[in-house]
LUMGU-95493 format. One record per atom (N, C-alpha, C): residue number from 1; x, y, z; residue in three letters; atom name. Coordinates in nm, 2 decimals. Layout:
<lozas>
LOZA   seq       xx       yy       zz   type   atom
LOZA   NUM        X        Y        Z    ala     CA
...
</lozas>
This chain:
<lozas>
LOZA   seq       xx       yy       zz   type   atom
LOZA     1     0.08    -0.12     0.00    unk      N
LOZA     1     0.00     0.00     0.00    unk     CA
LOZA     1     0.09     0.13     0.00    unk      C
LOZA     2     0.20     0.13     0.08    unk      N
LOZA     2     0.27     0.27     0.09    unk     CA
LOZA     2     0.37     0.28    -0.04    unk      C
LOZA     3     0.38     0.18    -0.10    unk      N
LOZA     3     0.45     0.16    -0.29    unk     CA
LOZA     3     0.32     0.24    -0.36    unk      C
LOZA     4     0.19     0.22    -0.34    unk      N
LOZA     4     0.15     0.25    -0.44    unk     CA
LOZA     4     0.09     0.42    -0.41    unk      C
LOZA     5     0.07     0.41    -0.27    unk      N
LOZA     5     0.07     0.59    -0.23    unk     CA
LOZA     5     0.22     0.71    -0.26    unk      C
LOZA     6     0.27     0.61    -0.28    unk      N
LOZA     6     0.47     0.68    -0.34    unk     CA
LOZA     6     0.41     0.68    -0.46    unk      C
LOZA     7     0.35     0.60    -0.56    unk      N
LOZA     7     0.37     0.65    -0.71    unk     CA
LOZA     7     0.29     0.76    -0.68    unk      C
LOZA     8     0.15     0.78    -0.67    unk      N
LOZA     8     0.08     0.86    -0.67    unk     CA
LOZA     8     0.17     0.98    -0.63    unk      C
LOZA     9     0.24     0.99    -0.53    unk      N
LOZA     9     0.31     1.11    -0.47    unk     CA
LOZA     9     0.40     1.14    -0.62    unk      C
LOZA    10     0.42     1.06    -0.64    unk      N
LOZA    10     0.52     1.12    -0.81    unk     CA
LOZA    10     0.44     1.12    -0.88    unk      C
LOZA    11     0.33     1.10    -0.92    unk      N
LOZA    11     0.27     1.13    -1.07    unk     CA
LOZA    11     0.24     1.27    -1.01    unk      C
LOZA    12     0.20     1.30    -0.89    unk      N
LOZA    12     0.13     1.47    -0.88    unk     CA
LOZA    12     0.25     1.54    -0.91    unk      C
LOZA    13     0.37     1.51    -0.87    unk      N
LOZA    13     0.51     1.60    -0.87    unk     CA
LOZA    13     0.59     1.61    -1.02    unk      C
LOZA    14     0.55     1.48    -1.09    unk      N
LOZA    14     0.62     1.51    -1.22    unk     CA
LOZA    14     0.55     1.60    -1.31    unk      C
LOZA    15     0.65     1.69    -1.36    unk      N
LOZA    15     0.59     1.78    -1.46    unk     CA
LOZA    15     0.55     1.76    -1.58    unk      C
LOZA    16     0.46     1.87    -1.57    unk      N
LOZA    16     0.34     1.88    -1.72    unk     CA
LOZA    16     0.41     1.89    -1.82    unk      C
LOZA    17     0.37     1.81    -1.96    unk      N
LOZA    17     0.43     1.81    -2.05    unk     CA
LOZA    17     0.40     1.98    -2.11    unk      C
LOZA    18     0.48     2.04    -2.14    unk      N
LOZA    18     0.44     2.21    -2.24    unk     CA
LOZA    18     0.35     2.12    -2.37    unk      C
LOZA    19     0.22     2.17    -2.42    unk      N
LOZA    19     0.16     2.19    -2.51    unk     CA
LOZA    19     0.29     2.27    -2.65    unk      C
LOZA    20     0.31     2.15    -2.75    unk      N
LOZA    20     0.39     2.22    -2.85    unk     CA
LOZA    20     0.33     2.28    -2.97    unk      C
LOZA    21     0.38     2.39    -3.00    unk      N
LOZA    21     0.29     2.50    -3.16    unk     CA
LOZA    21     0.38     2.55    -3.22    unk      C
LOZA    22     0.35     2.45    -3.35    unk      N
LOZA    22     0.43     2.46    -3.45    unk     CA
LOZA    22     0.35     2.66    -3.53    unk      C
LOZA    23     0.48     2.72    -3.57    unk      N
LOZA    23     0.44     2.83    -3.58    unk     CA
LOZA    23     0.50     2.88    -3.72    unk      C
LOZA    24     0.46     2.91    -3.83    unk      N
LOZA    24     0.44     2.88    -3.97    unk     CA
LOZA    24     0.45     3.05    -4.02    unk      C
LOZA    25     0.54     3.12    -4.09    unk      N
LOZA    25     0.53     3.25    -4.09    unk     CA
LOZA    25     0.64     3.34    -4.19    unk      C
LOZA    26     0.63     3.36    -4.31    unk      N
LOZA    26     0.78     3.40    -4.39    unk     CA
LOZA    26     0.81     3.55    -4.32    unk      C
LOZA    27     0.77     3.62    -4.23    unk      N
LOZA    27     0.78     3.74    -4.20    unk     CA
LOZA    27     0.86     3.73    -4.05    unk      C
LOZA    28     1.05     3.72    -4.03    unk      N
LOZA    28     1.03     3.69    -3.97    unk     CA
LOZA    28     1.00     3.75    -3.80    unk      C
LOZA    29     1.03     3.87    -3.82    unk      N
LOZA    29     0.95     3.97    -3.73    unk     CA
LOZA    29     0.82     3.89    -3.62    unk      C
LOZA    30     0.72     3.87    -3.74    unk      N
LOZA    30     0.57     3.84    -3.72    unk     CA
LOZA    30     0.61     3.68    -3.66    unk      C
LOZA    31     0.68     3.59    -3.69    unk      N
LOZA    31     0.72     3.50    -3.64    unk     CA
LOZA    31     0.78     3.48    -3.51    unk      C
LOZA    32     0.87     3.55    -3.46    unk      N
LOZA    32     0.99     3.60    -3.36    unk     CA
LOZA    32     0.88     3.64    -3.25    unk      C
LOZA    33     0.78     3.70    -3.24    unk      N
LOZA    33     0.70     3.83    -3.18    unk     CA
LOZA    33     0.63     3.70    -3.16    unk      C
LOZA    34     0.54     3.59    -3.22    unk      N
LOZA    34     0.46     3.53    -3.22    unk     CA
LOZA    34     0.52     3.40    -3.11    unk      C
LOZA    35     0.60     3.36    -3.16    unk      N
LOZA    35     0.72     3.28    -3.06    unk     CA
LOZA    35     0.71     3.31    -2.89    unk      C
LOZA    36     0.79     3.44    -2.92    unk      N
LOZA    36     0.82     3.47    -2.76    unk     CA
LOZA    36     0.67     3.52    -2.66    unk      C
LOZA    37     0.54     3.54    -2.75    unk      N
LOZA    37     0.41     3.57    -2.70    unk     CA
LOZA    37     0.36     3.41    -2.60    unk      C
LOZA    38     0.38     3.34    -2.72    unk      N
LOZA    38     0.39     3.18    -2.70    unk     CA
LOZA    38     0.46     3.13    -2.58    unk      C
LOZA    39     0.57     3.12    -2.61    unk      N
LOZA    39     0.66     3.07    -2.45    unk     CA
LOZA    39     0.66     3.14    -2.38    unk      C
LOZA    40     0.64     3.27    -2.35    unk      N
LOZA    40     0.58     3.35    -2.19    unk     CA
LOZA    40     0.44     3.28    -2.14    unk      C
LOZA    41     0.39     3.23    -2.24    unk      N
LOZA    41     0.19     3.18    -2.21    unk     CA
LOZA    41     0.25     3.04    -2.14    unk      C
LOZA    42     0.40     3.01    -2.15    unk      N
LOZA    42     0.35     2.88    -2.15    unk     CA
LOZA    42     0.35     2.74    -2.24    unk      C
LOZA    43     0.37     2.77    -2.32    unk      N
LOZA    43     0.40     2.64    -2.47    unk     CA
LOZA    43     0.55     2.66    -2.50    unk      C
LOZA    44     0.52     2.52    -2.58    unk      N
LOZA    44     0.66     2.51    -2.66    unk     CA
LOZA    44     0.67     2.54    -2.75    unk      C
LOZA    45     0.73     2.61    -2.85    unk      N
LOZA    45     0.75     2.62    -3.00    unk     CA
LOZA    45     0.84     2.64    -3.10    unk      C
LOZA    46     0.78     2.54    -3.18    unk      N
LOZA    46     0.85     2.51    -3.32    unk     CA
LOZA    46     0.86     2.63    -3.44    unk      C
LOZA    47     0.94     2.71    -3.48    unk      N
LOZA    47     0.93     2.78    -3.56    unk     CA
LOZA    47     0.95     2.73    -3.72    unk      C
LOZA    48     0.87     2.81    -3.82    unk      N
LOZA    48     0.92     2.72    -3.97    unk     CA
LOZA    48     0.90     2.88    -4.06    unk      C
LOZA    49     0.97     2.92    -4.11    unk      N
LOZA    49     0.97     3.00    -4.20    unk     CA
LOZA    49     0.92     3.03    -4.35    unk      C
LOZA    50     0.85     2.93    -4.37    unk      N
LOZA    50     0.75     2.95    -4.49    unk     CA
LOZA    50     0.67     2.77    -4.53    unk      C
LOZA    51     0.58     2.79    -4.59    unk      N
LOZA    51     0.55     2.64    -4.61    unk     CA
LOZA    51     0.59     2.51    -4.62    unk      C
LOZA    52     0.67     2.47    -4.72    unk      N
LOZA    52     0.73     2.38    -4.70    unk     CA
LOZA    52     0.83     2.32    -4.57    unk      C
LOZA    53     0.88     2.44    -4.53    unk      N
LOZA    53     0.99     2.46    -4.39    unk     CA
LOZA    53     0.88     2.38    -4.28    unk      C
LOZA    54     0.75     2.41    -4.31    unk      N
LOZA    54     0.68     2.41    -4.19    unk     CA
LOZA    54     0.63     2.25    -4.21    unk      C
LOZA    55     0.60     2.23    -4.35    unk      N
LOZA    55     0.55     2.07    -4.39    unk     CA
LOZA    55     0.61     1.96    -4.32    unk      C
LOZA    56     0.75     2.02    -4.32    unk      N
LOZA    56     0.86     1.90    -4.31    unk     CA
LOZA    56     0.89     1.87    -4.16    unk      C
LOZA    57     0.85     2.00    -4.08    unk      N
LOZA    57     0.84     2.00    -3.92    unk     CA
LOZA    57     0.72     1.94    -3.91    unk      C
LOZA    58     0.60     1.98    -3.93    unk      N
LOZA    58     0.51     1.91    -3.92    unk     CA
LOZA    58     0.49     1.73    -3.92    unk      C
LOZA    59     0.54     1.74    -4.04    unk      N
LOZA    59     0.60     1.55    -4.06    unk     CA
LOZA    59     0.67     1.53    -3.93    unk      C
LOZA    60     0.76     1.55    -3.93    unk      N
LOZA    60     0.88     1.52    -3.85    unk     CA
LOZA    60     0.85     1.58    -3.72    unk      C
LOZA    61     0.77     1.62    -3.63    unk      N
LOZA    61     0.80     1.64    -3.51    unk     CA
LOZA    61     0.60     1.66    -3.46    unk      C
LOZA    62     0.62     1.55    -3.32    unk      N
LOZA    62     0.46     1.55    -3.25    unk     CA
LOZA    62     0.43     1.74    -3.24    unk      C
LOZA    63     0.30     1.79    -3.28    unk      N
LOZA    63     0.29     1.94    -3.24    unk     CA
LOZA    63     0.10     1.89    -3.20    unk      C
LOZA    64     0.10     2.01    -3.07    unk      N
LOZA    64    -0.09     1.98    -3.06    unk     CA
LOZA    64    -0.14     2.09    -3.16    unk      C
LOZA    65    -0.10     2.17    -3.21    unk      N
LOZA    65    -0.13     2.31    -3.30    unk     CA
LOZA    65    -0.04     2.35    -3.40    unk      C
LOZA    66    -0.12     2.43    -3.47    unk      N
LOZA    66     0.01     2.47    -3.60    unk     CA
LOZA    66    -0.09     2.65    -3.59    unk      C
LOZA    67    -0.04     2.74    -3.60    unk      N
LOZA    67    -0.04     2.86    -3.61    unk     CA
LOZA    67    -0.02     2.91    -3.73    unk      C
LOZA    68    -0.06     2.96    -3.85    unk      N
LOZA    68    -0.01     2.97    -3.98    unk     CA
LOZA    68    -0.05     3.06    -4.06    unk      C
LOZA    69     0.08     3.14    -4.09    unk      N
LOZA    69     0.01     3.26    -4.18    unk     CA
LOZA    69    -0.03     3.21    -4.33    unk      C
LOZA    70    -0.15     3.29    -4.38    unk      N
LOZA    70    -0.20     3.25    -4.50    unk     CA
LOZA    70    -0.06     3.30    -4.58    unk      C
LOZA    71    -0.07     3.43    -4.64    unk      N
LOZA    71    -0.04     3.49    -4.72    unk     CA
LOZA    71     0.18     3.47    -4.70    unk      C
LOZA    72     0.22     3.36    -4.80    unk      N
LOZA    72     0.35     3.30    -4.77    unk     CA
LOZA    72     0.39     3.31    -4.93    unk      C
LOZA    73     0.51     3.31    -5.01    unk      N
LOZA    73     0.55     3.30    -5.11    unk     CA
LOZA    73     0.57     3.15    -5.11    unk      C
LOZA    74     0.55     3.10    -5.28    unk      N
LOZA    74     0.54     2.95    -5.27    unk     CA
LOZA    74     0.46     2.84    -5.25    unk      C
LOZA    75     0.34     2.91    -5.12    unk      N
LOZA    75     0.30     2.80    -5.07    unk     CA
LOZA    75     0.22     2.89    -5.00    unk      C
LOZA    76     0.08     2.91    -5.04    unk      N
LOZA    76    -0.03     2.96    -4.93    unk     CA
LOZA    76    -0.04     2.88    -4.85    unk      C
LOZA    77    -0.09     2.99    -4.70    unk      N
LOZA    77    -0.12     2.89    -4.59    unk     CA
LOZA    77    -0.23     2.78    -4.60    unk      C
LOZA    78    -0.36     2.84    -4.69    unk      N
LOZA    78    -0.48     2.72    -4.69    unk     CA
LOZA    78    -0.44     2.60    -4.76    unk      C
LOZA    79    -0.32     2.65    -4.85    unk      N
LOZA    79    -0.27     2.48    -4.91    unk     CA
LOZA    79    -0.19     2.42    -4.81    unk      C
LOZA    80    -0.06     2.47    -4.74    unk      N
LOZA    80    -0.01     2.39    -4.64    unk     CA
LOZA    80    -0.12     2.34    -4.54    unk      C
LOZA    81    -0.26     2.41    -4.50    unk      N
LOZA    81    -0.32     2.35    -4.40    unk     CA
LOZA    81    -0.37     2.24    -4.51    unk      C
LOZA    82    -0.41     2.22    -4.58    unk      N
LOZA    82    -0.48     2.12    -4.65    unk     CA
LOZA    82    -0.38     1.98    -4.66    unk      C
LOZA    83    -0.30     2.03    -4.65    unk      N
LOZA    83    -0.17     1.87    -4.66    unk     CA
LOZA    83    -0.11     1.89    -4.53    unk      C
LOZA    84    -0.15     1.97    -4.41    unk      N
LOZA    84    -0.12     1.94    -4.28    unk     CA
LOZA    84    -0.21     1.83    -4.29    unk      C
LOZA    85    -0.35     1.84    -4.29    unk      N
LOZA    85    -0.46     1.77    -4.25    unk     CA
LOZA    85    -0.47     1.64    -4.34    unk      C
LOZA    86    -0.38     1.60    -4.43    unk      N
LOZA    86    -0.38     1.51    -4.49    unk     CA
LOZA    86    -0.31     1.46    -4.43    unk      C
LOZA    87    -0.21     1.44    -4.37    unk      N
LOZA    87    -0.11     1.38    -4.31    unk     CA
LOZA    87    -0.16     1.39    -4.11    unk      C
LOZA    88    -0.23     1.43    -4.09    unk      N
LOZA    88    -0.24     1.43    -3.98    unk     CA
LOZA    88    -0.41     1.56    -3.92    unk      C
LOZA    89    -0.53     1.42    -3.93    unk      N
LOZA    89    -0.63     1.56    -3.95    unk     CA
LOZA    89    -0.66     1.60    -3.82    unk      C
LOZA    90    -0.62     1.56    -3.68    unk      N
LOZA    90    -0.65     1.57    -3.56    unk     CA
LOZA    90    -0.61     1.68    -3.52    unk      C
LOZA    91    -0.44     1.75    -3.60    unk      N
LOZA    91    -0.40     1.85    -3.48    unk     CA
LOZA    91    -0.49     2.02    -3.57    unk      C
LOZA    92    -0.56     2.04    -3.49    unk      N
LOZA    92    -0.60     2.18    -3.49    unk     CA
LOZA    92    -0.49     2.32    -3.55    unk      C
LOZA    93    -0.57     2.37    -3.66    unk      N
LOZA    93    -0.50     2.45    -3.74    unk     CA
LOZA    93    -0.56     2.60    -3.72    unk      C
LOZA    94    -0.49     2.70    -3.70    unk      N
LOZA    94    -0.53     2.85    -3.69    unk     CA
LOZA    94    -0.48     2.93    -3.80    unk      C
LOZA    95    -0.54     2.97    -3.90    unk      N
LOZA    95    -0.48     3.05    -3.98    unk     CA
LOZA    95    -0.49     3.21    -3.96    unk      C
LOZA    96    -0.42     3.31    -3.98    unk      N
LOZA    96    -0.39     3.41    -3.98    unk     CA
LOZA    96    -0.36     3.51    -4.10    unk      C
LOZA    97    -0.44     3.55    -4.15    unk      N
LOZA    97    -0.41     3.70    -4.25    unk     CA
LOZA    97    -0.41     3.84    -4.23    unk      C
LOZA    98    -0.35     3.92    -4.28    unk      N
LOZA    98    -0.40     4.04    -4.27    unk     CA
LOZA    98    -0.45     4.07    -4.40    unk      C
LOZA    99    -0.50     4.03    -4.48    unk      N
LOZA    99    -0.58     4.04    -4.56    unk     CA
LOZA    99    -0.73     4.03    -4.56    unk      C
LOZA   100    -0.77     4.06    -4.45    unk      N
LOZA   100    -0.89     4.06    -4.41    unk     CA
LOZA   100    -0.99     3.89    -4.41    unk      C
LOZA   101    -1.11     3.94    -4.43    unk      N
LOZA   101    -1.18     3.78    -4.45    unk     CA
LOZA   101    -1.15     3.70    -4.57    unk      C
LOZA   102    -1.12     3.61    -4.55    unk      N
LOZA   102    -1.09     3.56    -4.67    unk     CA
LOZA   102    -1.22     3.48    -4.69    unk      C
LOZA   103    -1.23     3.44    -4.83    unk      N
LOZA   103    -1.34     3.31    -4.89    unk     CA
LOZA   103    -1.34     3.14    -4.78    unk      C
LOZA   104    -1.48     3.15    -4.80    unk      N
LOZA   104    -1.51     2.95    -4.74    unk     CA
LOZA   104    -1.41     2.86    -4.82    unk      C
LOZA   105    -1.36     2.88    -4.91    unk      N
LOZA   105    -1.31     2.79    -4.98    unk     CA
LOZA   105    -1.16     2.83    -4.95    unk      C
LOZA   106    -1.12     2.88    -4.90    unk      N
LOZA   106    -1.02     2.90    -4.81    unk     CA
LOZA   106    -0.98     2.83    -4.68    unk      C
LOZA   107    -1.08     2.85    -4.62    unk      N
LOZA   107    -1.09     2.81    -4.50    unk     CA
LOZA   107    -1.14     2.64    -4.48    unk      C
LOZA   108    -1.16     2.59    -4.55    unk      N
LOZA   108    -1.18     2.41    -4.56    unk     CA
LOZA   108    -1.09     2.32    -4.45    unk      C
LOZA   109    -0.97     2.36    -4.42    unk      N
LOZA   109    -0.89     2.24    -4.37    unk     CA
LOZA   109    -0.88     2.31    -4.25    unk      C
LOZA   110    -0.86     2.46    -4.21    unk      N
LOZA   110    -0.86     2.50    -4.11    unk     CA
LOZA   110    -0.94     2.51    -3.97    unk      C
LOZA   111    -0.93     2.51    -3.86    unk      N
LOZA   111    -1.05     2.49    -3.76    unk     CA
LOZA   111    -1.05     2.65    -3.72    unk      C
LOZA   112    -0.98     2.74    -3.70    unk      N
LOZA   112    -1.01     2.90    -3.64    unk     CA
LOZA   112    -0.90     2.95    -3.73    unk      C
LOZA   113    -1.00     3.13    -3.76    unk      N
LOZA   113    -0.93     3.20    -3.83    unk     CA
LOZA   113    -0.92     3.34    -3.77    unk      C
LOZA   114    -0.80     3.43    -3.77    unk      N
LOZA   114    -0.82     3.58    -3.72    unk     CA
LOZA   114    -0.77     3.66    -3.82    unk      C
LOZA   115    -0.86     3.75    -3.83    unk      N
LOZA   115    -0.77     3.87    -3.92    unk     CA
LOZA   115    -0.65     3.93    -3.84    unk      C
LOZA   116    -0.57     3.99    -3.93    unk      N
LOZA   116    -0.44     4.03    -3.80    unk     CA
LOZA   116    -0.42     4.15    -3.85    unk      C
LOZA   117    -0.38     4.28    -3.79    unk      N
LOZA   117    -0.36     4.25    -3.63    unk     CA
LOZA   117    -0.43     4.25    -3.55    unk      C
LOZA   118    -0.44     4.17    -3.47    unk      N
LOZA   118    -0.54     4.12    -3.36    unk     CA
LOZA   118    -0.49     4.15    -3.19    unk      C
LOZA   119    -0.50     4.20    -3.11    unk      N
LOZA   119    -0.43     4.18    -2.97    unk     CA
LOZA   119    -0.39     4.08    -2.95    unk      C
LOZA   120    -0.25     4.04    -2.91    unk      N
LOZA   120    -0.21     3.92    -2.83    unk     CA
LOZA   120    -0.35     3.84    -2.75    unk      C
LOZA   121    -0.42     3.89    -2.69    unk      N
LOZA   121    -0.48     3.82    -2.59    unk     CA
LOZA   121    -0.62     3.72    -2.66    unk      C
LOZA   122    -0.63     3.82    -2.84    unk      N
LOZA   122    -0.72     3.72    -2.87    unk     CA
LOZA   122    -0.63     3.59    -2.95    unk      C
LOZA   123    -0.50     3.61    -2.97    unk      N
LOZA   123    -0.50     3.48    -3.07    unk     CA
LOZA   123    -0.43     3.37    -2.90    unk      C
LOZA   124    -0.43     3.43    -2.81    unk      N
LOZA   124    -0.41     3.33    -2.70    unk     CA
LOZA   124    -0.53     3.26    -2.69    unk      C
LOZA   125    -0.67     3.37    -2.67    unk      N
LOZA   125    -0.75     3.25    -2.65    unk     CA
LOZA   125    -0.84     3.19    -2.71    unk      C
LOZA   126    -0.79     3.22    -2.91    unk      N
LOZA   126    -0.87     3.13    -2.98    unk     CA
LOZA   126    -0.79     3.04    -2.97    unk      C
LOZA   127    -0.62     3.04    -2.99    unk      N
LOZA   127    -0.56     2.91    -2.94    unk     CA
LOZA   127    -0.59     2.80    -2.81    unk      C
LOZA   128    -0.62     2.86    -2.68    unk      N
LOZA   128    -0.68     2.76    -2.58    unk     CA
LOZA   128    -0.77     2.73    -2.63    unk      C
LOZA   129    -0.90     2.77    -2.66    unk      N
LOZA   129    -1.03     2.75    -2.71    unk     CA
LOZA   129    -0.97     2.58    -2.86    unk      C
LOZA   130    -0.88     2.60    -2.92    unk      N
LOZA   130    -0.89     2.51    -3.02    unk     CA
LOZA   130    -0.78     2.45    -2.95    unk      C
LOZA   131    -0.71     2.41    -2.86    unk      N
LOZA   131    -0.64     2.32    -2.78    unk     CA
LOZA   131    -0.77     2.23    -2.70    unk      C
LOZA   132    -0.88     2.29    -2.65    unk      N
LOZA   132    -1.00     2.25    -2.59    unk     CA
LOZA   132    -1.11     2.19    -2.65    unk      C
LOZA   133    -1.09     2.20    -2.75    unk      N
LOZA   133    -1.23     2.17    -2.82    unk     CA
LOZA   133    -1.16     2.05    -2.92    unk      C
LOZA   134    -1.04     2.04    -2.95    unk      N
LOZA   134    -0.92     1.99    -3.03    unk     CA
LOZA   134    -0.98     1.97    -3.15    unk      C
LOZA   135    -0.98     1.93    -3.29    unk      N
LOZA   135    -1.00     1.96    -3.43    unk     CA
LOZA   135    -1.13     1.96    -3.48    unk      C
LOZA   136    -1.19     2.06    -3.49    unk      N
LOZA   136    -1.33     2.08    -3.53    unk     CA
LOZA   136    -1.34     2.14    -3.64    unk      C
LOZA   137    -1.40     2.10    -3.74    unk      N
LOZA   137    -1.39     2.19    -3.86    unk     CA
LOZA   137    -1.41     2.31    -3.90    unk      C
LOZA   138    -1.43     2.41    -3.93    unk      N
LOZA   138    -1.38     2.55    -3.98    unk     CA
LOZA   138    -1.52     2.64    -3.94    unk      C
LOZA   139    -1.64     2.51    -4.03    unk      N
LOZA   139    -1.77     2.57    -4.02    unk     CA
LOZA   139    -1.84     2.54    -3.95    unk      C
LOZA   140    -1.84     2.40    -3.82    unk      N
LOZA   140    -1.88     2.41    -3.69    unk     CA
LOZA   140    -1.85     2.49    -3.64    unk      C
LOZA   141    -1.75     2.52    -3.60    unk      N
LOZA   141    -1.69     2.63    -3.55    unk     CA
LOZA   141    -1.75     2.75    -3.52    unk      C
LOZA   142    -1.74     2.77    -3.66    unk      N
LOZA   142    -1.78     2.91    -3.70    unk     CA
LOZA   142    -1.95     2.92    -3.67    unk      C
LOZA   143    -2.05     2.83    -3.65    unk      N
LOZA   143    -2.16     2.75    -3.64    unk     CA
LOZA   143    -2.19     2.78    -3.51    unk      C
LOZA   144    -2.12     2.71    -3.44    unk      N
LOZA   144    -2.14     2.74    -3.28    unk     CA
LOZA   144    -2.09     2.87    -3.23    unk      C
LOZA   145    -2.05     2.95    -3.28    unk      N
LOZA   145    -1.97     3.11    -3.25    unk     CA
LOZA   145    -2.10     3.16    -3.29    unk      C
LOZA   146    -2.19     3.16    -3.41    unk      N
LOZA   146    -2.31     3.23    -3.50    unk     CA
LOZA   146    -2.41     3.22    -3.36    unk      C
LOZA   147    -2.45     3.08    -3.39    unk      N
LOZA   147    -2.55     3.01    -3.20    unk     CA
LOZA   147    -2.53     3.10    -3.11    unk      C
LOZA   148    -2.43     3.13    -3.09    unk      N
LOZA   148    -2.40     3.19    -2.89    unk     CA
LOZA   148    -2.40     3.37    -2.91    unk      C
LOZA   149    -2.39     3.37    -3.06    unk      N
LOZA   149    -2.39     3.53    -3.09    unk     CA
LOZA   149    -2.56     3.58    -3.04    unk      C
LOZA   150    -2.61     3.49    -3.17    unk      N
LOZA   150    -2.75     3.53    -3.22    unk     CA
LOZA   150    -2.85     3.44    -3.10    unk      C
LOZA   151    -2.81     3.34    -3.10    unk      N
LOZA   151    -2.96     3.26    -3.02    unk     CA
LOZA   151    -2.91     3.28    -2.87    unk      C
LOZA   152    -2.77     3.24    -2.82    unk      N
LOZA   152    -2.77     3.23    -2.67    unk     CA
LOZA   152    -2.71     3.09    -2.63    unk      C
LOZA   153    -2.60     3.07    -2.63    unk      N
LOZA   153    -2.54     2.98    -2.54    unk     CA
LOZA   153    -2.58     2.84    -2.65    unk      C
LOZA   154    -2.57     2.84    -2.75    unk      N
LOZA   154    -2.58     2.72    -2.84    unk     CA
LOZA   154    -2.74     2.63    -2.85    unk      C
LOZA   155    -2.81     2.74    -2.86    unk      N
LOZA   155    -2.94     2.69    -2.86    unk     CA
LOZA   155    -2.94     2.59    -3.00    unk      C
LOZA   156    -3.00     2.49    -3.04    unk      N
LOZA   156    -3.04     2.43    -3.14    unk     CA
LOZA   156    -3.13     2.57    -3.23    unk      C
LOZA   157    -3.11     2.55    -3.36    unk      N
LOZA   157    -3.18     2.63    -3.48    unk     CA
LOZA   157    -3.33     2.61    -3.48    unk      C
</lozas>
C-alpha cells in the first residue's frame, strides 16, 4: 500500500508536458513576436519559415497546433493546412491574414481563423479555445460562435 501511495506522490510531482505549436510564418519579425508571446503563455514552440519549412516539421515532429500565416510566397497557408490535414487531421490549425476575410473555400482544412492584427490576448484564447475543443472543422466552428452570438449559449436552430 505505501508503494503505491509513493507513485501517486510522483505522478502529482512530475511535470506537465508544455503543449507544442508549430508556428508557420515567412515574416520573420511576425514570427519572432509570435514565438516569444507563445513561451511567456506557457507552450513550446516550433518555428518554420515558410511552407514547406513548416511541412517537413510538421511530418517530422509531435505538435498539438500549428499557427499559420495565410499569405507566404510558394506555398499559401490554406494549401499547407490542406496537406497538414492530410497527413495528420486531428491537430488543430489557426490561420492568420492580414488580408482581411478571406473566402469558405479558403478556409476548408482549417478549424479557427483571425484577421491580423489582432491583440495578443485574442489569438491566445482562440488558441486555448482550439487546444479545448481539439479539431473541429472551420464551419462548426464558425456555427457554434453564429449560436451563442444570435440565439444564446448554443441553442439548437
Amino acid at each position: 500500500m505505501a508503494a503505491v501511495l509513493a507513485g501517486i506522490g510522483m505522478c502529482r510531482s512530475m511535470p506537465r508536458q508544455k503543449v507544442k505549436i508549430l508556428c508557420v510564418d515567412d515574416h520573420w519579425n511576425a514570427l519572432s513576436d509570435r514565438k516569444v508571446l507563445l513561451e511567456e503563455n506557457g507552450y513550446e514552440v516550433l518555428e518554420a519559415s515558410g511552407g514547406l519549412e513548416g511541412l517537413e516539421m510538421f511530418r517530422s515532429h509531435p505538435v498539438d497546433a500549428v499557427v499559420l500565416d495565410y499569405q507566404m510566397p510558394g506555398m499559401p497557408g490554406d494549401v499547407v493546412a490542406a496537406k497538414m490535414k492530410r497527413i495528420n487531421s486531428q491537430v488543430p490549425i489557426m490561420l492568420l491574414s492580414a488580408y482581411g476575410p478571406l473566402p469558405k473555400s479558403k478556409l476548408g482544412s482549417v478549424d479557427s481563423f483571425l484577421a491580423e492584427p489582432q491583440p495578443a490576448t485574442s489569438l491566445l484564447s482562440c488558441l486555448h479555445e482550439l487546444l479545448d475543443e481539439g479539431a473541429k472543422p472551420f464551419f462548426c466552428r464558425w456555427l457554434d460562435r453564429w449560436r451563442n452570438h444570435n440565439l444564446g449559449l448554443g441553442r439548437p436552430i
